[in-house]
C-alpha positions in Angstrom: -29.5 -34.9 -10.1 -26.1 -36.6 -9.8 -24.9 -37.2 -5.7 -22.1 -38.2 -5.0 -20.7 -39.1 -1.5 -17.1 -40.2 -0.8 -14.8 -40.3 1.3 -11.9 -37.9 0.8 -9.2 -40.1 -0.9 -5.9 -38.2 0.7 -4.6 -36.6 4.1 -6.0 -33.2 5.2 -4.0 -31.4 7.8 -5.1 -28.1 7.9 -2.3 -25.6 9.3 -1.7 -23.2 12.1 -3.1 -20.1 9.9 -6.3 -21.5 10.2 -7.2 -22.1 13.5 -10.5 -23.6 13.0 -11.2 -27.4 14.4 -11.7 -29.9 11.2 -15.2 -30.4 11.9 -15.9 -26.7 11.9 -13.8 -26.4 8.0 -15.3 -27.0 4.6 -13.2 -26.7 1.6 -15.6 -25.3 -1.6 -15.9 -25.2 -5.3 -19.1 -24.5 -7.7 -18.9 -23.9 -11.1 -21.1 -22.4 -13.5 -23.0 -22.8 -17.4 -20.6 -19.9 -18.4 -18.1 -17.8 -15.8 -18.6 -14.5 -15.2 -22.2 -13.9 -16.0 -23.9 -12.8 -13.2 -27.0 -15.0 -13.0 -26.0 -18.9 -14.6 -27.5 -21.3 -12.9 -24.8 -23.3 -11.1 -24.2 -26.5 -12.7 -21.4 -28.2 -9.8 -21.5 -27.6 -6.1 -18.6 -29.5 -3.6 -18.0 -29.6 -0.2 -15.1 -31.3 1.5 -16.0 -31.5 5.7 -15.1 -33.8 8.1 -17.3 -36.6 9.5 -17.4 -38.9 12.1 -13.7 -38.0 11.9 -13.2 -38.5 8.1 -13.1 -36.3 5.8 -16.2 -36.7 3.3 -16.4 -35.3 0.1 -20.1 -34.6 -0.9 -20.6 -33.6 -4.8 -23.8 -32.6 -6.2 -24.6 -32.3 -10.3 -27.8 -30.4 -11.2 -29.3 -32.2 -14.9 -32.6 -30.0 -14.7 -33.1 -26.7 -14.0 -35.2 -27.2 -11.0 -32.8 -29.5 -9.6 -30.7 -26.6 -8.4 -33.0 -25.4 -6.1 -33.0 -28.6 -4.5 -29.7 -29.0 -4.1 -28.9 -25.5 -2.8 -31.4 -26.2 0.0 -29.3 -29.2 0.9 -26.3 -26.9 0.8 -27.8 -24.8 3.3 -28.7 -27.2 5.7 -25.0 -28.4 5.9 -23.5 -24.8 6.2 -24.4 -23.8 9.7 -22.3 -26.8 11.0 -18.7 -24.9 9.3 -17.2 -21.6 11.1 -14.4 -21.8 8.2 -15.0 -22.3 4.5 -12.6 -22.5 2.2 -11.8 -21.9 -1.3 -10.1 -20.6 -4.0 -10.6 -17.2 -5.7 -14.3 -18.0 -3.9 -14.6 -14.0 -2.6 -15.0 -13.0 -6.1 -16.3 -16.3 -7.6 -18.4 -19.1 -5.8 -19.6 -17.2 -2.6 -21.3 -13.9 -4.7 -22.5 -16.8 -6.9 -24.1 -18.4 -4.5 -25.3 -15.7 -2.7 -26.9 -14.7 -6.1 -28.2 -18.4 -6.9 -29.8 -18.3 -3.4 -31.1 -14.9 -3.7 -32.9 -15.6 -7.1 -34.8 -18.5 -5.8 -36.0 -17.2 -2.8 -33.5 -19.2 -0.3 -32.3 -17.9 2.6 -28.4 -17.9 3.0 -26.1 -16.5 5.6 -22.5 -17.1 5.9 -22.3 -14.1 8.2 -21.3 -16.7 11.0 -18.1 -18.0 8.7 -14.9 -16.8 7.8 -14.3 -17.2 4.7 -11.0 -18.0 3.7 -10.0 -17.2 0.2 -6.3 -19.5 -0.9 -6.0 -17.2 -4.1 -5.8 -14.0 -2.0 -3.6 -15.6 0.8 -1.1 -17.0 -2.0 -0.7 -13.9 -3.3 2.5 -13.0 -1.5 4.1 -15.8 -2.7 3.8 -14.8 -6.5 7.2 -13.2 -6.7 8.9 -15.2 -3.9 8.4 -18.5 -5.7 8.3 -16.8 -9.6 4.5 -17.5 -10.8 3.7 -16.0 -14.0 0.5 -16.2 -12.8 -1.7 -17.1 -9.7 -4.3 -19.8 -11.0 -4.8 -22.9 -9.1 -3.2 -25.3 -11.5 -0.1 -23.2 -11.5 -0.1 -23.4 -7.6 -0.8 -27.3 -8.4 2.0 -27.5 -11.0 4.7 -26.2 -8.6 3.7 -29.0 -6.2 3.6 -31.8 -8.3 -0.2 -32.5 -7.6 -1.7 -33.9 -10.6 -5.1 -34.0 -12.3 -5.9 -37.5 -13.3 -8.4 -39.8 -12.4 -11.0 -39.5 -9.3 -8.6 -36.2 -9.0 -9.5 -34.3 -11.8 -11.4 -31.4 -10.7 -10.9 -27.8 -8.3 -12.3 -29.2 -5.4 -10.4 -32.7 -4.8 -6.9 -31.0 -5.3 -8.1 -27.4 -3.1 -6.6 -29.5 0.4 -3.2 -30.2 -1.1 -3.0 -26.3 -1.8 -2.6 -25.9 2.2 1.1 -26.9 1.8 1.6 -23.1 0.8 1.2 -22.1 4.2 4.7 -22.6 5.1 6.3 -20.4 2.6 3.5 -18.0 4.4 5.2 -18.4 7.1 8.8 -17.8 5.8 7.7 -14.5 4.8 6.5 -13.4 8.0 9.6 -14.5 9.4 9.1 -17.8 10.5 12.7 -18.6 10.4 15.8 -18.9 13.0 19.0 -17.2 11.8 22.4 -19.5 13.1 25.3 -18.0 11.7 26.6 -16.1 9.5 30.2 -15.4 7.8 31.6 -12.8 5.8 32.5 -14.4 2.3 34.4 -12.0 1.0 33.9 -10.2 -2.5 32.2 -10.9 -5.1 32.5 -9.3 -8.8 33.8 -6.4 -6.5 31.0 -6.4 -4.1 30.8 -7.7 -0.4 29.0 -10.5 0.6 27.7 -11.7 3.8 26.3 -15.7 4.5 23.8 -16.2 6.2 22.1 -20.3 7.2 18.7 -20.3 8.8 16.3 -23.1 10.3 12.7 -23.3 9.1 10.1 -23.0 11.4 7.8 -24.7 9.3 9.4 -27.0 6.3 8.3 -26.4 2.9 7.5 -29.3 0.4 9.2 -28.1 -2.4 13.0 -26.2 -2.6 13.1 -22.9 -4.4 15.7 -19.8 -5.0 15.2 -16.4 -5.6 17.4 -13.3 -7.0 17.3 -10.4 -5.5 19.0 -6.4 -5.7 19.9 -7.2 -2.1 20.5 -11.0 -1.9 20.3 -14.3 -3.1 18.3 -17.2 -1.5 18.5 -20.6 -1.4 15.9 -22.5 0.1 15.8 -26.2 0.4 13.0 -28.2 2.4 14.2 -27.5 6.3 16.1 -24.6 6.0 17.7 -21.8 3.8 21.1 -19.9 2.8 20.6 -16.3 2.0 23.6 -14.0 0.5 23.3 -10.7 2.1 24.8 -7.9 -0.9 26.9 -5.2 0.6 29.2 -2.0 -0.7 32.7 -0.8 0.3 32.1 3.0 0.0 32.1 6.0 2.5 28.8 7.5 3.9 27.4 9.8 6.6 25.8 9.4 9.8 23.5 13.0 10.3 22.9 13.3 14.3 19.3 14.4 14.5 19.6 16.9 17.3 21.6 19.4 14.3 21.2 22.8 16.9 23.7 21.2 18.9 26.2 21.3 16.4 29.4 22.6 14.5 29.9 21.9 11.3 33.4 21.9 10.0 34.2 22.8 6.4 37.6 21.9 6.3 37.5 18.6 7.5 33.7 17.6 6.5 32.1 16.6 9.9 30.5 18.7 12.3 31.1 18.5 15.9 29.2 18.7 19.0 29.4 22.1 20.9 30.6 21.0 24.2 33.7 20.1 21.9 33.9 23.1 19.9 35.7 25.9 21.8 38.8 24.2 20.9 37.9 25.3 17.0 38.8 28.6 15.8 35.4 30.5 15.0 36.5 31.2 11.6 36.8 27.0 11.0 33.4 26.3 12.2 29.8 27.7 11.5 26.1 26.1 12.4 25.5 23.3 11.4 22.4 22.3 9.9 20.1 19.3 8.8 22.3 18.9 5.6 25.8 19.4 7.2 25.1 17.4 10.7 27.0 14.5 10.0 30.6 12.3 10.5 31.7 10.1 8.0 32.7 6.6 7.8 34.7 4.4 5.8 33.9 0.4 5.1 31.1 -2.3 4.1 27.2 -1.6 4.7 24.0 -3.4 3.8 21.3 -1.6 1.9 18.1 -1.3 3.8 14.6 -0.4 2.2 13.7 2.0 5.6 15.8 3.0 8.6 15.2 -0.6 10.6 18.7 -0.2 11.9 20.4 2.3 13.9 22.9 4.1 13.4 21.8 4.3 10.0 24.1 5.8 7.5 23.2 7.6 3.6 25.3 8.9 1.2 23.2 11.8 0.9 20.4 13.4 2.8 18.1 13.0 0.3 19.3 9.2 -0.9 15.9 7.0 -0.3 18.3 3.9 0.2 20.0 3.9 3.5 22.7 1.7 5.2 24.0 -0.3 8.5 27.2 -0.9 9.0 28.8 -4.6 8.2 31.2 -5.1 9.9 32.8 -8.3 12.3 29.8 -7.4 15.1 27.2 -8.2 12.5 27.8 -11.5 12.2 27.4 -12.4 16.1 24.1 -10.4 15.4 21.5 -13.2 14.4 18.5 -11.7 15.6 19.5 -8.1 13.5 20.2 -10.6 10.7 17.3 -12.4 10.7 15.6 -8.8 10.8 17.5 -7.7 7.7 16.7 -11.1 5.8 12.9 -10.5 6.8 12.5 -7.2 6.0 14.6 -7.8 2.6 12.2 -10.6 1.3 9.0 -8.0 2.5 9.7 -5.8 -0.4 8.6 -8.5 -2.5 
């Protein structure tokens, strides 16, 4: 059997999303005589753990059959020692793998003790924000620059470098400080609001991204995002309809404390269709009803509005909200 024993030629810093100390986290990667089939025999096992306050990279190569047996058992003396593993695509792949290996000769494994976390499904968010065709590891490798060449040239060397993701992680969960914005006018016809934010955790590589509702711009510190609006004229429905005149002739209804004034023949009930005032200017799309008053063109119209008007931009913290919940239709 081929050993190998190294230390890990690179920086590891492992991020806030896992919050694990380095010596509790291994990194892990196995391969197999042909992927996919249930019971191969696992021809490459490598862990990546810290040590003595390095980070060690420990490789082990099976060339007989009955070398695997000994190296899993040397496997399973080091996992006890890890409360994190990590890997990549490793909760479909290497840990039922290795659960199966271990099971087939007899060895006793439990990783019940160990969170397992997998970087495939974590990324996964970040396929449409940063346009992957698909959501490989080289792909995630190619976008960062990291290249296979050398004493670098396999899964398990380049898995650390993969933790520089986190950040656009953290983008998407709203990880970001909105500090002004500025109406910018029109656009092809259509209304457009500016918006620059701070990162709260830089990203290593810039990126943009079209969307219906926006454009954004992201560089390594910060970002510019172009908020889409539309000059039309939409309703507001009061909820509480029973209390309510609606007014035919002019469109709106009216509250009933207000209503005597009206001639009986110029006002009837309202109702949950005709409960509403109109108004006239520039409002920004939103996916769900996140800000009040919220304003439809119809009832039934899935897409509602807020208005945009010279408040909004003094609003940073609604702005940030719109930007975040924006990008979480992605």
């Amino acid at each position: 059997m081929i050993l190998q024993n190294f230390t890990f030629p690179g920086v590891i810093t492992l991020p806030d999303k896992i919050p694990f100390p380095p010596e509790k986290t291994a990194f892990l990667d196995l391969e197999t005589k042909a992927f996919g089939r249930k019971n191969s025999r696992i021809l490459y096992l490598g862990l990546i753990f810290q040590e003595n306050g390095t980070w060690q990279v420990r490789q082990w190569l099976p060339e007989q059959t009955e070398e695997e047996k000994e190296m899993l058992q040397e496997v399973l003396t080091l996992l006890p020692r890890f409360s994190c593993i990590i890997h990549y695509n490793g909760n479909s792949f290497d840990l039922p793998v290795l659960t199966r290996r271990c099971t087939a000769l007899a060895l006793p494994l439990d990783l019940s003790s160990s969170e397992s976390i997998d970087l495939y499904r974590c990324f996964a968010p970040l396929k449409k924000l940063l346009g992957f065709p698909h959501l490989d590891q080289r792909s995630l490798e190619g976008f960062l620059g990291l290249e296979r060449s050398g004493a670098w040239n396999n899964d398990l060397l380049l898995l650390p470098g993969l933790l520089a993701f986190f950040p656009y992680l953290s983008l998407l969960d709203g990880g970001f400080t909105v500090t002004q914005a500025v109406f910018k006018g029109e656009t092809a016809g259509q209304p457009v609001l500016s918006a620059q934010a701070e990162l709260l955790h830089p990203v290593p590589k810039p990126f943009s991204l079209h969307l219906p509702q926006g454009y954004l711009s992201c560089q390594e510190t910060g970002f510019g995002f172009l908020l889409y609006g539309i000059r039309d004229t939409l309703k507001y429905y009061y909820p509480d309809y029973q209390n309510y005149y609606y007014l035919p002739e002019e469109d709106q209804a009216i509250h009933k404390s207000v209503a005597d004034c009206v001639d009986p023949a110029y006002r009837k009930k309202a109702t949950r269709n005709t409960c509403y005032i109109k108004k006239t200017g520039i409002f920004l799309p939103q996916s769900s009803p996140w800000f009040h008053p919220v304003f439809y063109r119809d009832r039934k119209d899935k897409t509602c509005y807020l208005l945009m008007d010279e408040k909004l931009t003094g609003q940073l913290q609604t702005l940030h909200d719109c930007i975040f919940h924006t990008l979480e239709q992605l």
